[in-house]
N, CA, C and O atoms as a MOPAC input file, in Angstrom:
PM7 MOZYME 1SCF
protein

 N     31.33500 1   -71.33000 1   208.23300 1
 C     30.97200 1   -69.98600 1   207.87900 1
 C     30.86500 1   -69.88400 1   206.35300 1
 O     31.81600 1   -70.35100 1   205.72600 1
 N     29.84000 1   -69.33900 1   205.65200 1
 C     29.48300 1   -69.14600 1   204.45500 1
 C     30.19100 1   -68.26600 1   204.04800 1
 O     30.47300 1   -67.37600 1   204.85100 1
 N     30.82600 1   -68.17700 1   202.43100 1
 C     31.43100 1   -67.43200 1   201.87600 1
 C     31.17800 1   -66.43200 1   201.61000 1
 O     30.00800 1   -66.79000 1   201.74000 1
 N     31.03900 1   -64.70500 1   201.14100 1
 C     30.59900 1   -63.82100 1   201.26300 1
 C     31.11900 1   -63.80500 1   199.14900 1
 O     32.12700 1   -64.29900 1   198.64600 1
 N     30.20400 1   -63.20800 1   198.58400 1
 C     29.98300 1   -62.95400 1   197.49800 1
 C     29.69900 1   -61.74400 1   196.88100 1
 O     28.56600 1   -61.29000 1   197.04200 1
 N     30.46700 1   -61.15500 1   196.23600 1
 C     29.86700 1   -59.52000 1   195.51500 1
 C     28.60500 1   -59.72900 1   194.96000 1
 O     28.60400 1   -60.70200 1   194.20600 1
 N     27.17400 1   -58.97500 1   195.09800 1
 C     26.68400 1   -59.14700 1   193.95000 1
 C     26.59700 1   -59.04700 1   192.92500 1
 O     25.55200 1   -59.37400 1   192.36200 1
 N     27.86100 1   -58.45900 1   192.12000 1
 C     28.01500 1   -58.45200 1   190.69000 1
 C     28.52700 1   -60.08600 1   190.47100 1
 O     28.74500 1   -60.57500 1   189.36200 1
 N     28.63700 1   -60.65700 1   191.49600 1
 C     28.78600 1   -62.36800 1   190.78800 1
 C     27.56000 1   -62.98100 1   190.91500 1
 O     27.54300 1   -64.21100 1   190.93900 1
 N     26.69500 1   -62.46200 1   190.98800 1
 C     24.87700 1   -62.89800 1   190.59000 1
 C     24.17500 1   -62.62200 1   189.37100 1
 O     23.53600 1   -63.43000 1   188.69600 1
 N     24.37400 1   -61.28800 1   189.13500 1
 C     24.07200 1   -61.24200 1   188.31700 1
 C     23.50100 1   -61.33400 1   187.24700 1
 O     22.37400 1   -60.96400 1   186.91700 1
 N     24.54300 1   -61.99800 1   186.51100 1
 C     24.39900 1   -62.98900 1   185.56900 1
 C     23.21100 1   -63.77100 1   185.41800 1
 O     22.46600 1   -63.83200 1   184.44100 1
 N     23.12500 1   -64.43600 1   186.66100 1
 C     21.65200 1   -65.31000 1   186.73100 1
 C     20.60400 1   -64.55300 1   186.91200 1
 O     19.56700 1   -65.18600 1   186.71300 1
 N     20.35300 1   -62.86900 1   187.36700 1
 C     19.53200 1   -62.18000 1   187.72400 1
 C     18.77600 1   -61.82800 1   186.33700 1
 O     17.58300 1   -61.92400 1   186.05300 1
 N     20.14300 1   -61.28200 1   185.39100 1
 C     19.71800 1   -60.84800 1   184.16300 1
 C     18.65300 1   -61.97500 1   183.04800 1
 O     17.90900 1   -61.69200 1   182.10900 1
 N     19.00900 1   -63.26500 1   183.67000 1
 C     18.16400 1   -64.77200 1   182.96300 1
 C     17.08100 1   -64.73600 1   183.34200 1
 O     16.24000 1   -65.43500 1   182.77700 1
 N     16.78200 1   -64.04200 1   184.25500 1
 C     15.00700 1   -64.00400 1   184.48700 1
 C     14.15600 1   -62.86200 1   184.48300 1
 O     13.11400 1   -62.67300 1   185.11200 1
 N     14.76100 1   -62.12600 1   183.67300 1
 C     14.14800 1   -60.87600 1   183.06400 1
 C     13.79900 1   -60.62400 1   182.33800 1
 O     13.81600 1   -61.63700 1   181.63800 1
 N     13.22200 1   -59.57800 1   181.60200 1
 C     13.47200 1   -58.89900 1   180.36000 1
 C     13.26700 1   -57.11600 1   180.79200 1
 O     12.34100 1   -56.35000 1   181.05800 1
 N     14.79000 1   -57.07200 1   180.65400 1
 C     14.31300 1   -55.56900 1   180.59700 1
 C     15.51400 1   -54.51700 1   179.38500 1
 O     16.33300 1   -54.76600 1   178.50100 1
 N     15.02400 1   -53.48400 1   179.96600 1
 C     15.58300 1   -52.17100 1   178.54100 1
 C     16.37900 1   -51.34400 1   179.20900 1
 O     16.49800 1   -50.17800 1   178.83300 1
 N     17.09800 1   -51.86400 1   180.39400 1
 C     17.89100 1   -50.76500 1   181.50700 1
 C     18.38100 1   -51.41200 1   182.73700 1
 O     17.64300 1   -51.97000 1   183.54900 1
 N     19.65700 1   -51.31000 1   182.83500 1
 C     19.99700 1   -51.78600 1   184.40300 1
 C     20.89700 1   -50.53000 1   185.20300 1
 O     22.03600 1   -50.14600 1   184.93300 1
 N     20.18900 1   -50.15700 1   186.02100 1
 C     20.34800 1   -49.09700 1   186.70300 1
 C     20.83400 1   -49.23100 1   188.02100 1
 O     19.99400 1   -49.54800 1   188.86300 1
 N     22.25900 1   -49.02400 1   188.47400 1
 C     23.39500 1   -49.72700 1   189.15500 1
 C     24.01400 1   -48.65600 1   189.75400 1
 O     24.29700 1   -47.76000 1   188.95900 1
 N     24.30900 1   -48.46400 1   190.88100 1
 C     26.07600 1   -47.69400 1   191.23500 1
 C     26.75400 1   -48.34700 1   191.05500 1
 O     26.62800 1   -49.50700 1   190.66200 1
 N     28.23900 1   -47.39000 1   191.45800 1
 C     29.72400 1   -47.42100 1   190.85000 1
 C     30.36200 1   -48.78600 1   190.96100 1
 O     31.47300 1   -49.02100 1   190.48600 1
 N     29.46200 1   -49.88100 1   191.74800 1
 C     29.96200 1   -51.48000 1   192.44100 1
 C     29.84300 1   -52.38600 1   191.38100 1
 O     30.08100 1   -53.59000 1   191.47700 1
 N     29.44100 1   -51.75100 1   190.27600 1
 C     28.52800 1   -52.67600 1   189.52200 1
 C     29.52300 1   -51.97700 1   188.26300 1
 O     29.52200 1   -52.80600 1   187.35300 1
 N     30.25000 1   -50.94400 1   187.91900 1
 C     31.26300 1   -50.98400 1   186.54400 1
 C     32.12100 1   -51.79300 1   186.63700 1
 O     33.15600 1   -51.70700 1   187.29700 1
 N     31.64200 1   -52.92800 1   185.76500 1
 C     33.02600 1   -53.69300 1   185.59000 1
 C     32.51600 1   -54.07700 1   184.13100 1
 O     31.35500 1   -54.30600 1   183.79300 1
 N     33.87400 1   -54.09300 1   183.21000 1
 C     33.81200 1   -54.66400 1   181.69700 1
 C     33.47200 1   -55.73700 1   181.52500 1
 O     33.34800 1   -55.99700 1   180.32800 1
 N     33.10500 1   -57.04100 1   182.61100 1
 C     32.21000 1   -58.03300 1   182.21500 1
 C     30.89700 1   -57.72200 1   182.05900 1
 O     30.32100 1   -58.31900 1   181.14900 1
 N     30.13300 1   -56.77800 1   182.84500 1
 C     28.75800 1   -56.72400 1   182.94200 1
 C     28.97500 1   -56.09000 1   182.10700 1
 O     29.16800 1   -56.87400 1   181.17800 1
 N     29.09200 1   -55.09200 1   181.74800 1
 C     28.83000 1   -54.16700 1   180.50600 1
 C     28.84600 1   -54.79000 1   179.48200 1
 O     27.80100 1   -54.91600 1   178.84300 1
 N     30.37300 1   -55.51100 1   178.91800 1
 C     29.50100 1   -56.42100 1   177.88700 1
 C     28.56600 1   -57.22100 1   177.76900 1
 O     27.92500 1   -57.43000 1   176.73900 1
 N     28.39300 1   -57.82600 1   179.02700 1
 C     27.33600 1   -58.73000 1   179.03400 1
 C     25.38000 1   -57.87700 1   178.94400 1
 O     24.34900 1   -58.49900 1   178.68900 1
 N     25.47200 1   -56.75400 1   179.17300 1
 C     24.66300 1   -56.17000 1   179.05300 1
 C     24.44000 1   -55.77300 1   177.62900 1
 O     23.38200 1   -55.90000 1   177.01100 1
 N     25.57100 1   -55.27300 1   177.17900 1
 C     25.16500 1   -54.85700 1   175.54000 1
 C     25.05600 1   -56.10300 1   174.79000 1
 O     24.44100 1   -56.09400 1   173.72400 1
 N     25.61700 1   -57.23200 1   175.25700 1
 C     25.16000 1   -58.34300 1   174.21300 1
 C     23.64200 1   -58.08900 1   174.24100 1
 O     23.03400 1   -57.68900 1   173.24800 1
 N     23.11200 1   -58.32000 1   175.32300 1
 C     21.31900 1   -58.55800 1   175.59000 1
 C     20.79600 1   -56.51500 1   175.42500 1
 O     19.76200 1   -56.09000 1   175.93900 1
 N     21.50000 1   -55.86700 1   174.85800 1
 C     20.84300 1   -54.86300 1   174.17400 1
 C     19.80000 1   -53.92700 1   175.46400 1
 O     18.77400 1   -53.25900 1   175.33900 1
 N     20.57300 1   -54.24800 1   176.55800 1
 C     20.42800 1   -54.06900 1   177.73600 1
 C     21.03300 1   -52.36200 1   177.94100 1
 O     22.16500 1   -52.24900 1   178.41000 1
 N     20.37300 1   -51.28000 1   177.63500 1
 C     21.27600 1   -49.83800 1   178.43400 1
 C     21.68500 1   -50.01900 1   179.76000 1
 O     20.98500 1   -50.35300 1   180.71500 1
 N     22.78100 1   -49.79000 1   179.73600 1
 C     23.70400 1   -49.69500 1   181.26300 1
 C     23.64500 1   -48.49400 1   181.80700 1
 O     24.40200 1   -47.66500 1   181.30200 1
 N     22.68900 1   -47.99500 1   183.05900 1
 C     22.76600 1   -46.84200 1   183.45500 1
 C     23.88600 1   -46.81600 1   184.74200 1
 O     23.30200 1   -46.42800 1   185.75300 1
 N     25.13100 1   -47.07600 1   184.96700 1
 C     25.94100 1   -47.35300 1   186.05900 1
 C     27.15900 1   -46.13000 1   185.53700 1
 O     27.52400 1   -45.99400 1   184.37000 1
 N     27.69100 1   -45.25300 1   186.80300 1
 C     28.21600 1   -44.38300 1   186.44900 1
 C     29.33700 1   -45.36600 1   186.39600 1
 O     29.30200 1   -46.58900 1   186.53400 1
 N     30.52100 1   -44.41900 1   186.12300 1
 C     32.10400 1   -45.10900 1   186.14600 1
 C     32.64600 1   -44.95400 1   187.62800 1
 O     32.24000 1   -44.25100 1   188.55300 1
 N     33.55800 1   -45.72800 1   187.55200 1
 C     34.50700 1   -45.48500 1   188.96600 1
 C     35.33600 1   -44.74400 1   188.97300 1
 O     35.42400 1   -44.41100 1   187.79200 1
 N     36.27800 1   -44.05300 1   189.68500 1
 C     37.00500 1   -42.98300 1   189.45600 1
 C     38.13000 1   -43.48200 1   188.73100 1
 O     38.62400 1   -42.70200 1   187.91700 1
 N     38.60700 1   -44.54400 1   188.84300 1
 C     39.85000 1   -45.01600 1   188.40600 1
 C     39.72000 1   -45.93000 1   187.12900 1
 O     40.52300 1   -46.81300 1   186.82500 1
 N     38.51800 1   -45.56300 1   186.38700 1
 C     38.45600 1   -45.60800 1   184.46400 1
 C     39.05500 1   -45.19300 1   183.74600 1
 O     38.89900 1   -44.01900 1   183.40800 1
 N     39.89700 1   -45.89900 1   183.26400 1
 C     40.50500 1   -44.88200 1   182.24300 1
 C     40.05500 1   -44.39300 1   181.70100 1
 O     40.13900 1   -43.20400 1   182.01000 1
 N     39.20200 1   -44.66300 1   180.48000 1
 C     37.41800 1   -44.14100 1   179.89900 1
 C     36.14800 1   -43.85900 1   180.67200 1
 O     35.44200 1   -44.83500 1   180.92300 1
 N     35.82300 1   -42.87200 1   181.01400 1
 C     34.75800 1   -42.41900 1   181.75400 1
 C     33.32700 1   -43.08900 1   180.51200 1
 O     33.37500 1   -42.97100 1   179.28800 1
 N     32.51700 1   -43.56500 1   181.08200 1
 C     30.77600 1   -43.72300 1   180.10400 1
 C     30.67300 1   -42.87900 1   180.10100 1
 O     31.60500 1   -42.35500 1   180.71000 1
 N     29.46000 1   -41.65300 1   179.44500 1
 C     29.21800 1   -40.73500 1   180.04400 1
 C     27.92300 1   -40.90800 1   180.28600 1
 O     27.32400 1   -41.64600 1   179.50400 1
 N     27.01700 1   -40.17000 1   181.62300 1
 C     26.24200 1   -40.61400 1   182.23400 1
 C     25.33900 1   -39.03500 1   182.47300 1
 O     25.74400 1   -38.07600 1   183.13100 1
 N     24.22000 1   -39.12700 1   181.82700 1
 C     24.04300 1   -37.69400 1   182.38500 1
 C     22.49300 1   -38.25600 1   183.34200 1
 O     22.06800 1   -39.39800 1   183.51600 1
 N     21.99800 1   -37.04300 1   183.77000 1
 C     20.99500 1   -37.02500 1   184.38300 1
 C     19.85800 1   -36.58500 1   183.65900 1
 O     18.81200 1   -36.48700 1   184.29900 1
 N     19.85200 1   -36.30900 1   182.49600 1
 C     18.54600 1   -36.49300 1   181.39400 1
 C     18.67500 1   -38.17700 1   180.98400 1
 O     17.67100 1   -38.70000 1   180.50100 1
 N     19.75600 1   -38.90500 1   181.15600 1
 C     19.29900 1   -40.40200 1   179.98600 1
 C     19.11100 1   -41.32400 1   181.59900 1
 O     18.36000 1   -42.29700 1   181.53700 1
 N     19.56200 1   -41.11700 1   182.54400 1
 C     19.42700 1   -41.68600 1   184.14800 1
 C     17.64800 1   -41.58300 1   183.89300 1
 O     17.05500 1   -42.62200 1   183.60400 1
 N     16.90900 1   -40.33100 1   184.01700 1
 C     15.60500 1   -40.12800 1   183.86700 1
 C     15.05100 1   -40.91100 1   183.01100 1
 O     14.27400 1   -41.77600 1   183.41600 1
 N     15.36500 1   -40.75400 1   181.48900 1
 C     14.49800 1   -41.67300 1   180.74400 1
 C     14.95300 1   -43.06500 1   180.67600 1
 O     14.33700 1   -43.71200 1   179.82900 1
 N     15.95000 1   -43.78800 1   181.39200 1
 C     16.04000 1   -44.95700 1   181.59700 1
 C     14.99700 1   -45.32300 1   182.40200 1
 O     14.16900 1   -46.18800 1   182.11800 1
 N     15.04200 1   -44.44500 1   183.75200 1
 C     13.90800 1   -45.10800 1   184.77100 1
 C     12.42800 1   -44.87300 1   184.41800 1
 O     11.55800 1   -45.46600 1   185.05600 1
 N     12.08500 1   -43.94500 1   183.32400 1
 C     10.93700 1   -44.42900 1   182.50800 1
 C     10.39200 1   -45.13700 1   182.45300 1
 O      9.43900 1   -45.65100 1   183.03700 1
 N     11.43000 1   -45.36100 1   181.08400 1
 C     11.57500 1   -46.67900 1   180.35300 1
 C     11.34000 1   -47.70200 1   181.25100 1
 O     10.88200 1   -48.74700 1   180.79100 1
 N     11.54400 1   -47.62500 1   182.36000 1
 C     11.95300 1   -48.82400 1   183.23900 1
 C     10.56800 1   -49.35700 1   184.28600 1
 O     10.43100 1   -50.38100 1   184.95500 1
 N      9.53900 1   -48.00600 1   184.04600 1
 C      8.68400 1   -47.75500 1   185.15200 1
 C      8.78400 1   -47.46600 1   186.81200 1
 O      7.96600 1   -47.54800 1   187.72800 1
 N     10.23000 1   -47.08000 1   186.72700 1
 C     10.58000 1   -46.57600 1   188.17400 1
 C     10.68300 1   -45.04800 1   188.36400 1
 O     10.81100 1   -44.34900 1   187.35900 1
 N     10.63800 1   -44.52800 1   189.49500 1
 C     10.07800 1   -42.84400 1   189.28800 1
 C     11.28100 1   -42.48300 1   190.45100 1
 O     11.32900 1   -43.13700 1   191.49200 1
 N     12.08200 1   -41.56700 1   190.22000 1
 C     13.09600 1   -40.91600 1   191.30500 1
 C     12.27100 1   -39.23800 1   191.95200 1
 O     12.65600 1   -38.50700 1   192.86500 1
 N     11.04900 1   -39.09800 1   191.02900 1
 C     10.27800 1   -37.87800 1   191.63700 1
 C      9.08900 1   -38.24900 1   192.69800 1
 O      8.43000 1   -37.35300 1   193.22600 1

């Protein structure tokens, strides 16, 4: 039986064959590795926080919009 894997342990390799200006994620996806690993590559993190952050990001629904712009994805 094959091991079962989060996809936040992909990632990593997902982000190597890209180039983009936004990674736009739910709450499965806050963790302080990706985030730094995102701001190294100058990458905006659109992923809200989890409830149990001590530091909330803050995340509104005007910069959610112009991420997916930016991104060429449309939520309308």
């Amino acid at each position: 039986m094959p091991r079962q894997r989060a996809d936040i342990t992909e990632t990593g390799l997902l982000l190597d064959e890209v180039d983009s200006e936004a990674f736009i994620a739910d709450k499965a996806c806050d963790a302080d590795a990706l985030i730094e690993l995102l701001e190294e590559r100058q990458i905006a993190a659109v992923i809200p926080s989890r409830k149990n952050r001590r530091i909330h990001r803050k995340l509104t629904s005007h910069s959610t919009k112009r991420e997916m712009k930016s991104t060429g994805s449309s939520s309308d």
